[in-house]
Biotite code that builds the C-alpha atoms (Angstrom):
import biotite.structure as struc

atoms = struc.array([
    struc.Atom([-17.095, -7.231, 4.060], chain_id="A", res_id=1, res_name="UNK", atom_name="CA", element="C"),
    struc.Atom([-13.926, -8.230, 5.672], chain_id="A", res_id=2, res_name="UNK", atom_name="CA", element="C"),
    struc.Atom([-10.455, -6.609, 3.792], chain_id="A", res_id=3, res_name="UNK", atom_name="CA", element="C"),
    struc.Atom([-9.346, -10.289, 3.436], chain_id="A", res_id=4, res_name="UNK", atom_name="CA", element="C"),
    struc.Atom([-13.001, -10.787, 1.466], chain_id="A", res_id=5, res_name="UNK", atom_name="CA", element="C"),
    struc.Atom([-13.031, -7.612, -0.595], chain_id="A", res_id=6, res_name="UNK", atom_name="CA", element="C"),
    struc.Atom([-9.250, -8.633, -1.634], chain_id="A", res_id=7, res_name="UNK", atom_name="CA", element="C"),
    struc.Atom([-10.577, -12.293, -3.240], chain_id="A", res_id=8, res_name="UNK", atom_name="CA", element="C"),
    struc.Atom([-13.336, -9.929, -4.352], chain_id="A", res_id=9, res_name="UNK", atom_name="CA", element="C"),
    struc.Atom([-10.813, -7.512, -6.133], chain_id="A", res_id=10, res_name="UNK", atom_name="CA", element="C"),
    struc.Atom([-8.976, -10.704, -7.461], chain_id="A", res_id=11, res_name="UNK", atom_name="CA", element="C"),
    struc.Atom([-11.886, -12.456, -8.888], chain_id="A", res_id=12, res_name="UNK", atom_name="CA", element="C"),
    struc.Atom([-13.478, -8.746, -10.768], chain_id="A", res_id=13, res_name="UNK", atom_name="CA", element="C"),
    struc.Atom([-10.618, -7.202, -11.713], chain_id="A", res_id=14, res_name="UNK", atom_name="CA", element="C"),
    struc.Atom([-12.958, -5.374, -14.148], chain_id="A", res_id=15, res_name="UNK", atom_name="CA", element="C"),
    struc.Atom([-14.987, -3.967, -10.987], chain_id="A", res_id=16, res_name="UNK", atom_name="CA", element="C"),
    struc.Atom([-13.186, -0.568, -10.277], chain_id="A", res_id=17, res_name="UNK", atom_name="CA", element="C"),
    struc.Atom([-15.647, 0.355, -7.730], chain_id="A", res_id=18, res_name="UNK", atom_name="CA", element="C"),
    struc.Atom([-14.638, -2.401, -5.964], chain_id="A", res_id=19, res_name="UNK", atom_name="CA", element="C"),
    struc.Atom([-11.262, -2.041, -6.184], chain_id="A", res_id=20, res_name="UNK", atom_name="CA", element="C"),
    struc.Atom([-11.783, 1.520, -4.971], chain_id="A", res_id=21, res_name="UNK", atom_name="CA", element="C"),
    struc.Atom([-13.444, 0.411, -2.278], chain_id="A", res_id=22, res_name="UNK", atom_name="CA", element="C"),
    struc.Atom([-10.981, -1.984, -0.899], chain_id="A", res_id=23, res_name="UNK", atom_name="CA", element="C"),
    struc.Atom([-7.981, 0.911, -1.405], chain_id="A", res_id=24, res_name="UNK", atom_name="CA", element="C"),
    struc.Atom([-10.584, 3.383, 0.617], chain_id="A", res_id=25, res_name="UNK", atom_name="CA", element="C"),
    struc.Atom([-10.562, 0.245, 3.587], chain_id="A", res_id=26, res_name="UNK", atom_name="CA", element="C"),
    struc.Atom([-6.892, -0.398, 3.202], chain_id="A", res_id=27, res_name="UNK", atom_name="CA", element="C"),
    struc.Atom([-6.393, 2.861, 4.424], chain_id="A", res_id=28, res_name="UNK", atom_name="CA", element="C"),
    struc.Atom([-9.027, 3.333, 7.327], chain_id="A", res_id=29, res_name="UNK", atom_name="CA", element="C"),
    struc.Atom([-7.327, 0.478, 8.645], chain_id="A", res_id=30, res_name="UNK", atom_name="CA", element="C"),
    struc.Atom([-3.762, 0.931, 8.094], chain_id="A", res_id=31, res_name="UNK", atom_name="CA", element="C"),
    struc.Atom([-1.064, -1.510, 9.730], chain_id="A", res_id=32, res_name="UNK", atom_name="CA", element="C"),
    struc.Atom([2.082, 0.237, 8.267], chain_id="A", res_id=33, res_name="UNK", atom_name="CA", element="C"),
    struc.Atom([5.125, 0.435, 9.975], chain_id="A", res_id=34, res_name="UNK", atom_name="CA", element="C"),
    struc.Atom([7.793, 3.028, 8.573], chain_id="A", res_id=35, res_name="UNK", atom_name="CA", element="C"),
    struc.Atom([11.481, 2.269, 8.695], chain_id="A", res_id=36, res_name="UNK", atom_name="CA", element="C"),
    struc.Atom([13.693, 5.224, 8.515], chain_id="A", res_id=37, res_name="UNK", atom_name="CA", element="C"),
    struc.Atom([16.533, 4.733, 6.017], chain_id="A", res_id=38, res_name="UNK", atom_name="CA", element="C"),
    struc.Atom([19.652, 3.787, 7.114], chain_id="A", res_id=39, res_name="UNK", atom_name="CA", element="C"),
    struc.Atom([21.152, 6.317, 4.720], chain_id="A", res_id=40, res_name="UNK", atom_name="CA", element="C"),
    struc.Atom([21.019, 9.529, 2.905], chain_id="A", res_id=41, res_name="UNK", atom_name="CA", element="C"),
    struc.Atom([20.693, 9.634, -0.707], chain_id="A", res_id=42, res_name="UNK", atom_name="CA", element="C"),
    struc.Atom([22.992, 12.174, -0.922], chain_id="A", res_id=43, res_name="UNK", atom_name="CA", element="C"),
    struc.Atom([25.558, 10.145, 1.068], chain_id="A", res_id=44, res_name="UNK", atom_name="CA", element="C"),
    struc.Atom([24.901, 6.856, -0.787], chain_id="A", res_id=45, res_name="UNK", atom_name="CA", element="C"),
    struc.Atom([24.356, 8.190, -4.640], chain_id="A", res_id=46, res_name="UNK", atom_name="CA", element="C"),
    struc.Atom([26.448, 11.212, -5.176], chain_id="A", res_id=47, res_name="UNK", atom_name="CA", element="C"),
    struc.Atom([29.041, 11.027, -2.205], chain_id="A", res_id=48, res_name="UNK", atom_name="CA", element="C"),
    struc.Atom([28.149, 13.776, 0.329], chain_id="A", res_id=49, res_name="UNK", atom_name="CA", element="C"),
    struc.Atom([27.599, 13.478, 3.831], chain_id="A", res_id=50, res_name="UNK", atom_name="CA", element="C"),
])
C-alpha cells in the first residue's frame, strides 16, 4: 500500500492503531525531511547571551 493510501486509510479508521502504526513505521523508512538549522541560539534569543 502506497503512504498516500495507508494515510486515507489512517483517516477513514482512526480506531485502527495497527494501522496507524503501520503508516508511522513507513513514514519513516521513507523519510523526505529536510532540517533547517536555526537561525539563532536560544540562549541568545530568550535569556540574552551570546
Amino acid at each position: 500500500m502506497s503512504q498516500k493510501d495507508l494515510h486515507d486509510y489512517v483517516l477513514a479508521h482512526r480506531d485502527n492503531k495497527k494501522a496507524f502504526y503501520a503508516y508511522v513505521k513507513k513514514i519513516h523508512k521513507e523519510v523526505n525531511w529536510i532540517e533547517i538549522p536555526a537561525l539563532e541560539s536560544f540562549s541568545s534569543r530568550f535569556l540574552g547571551m551570546r
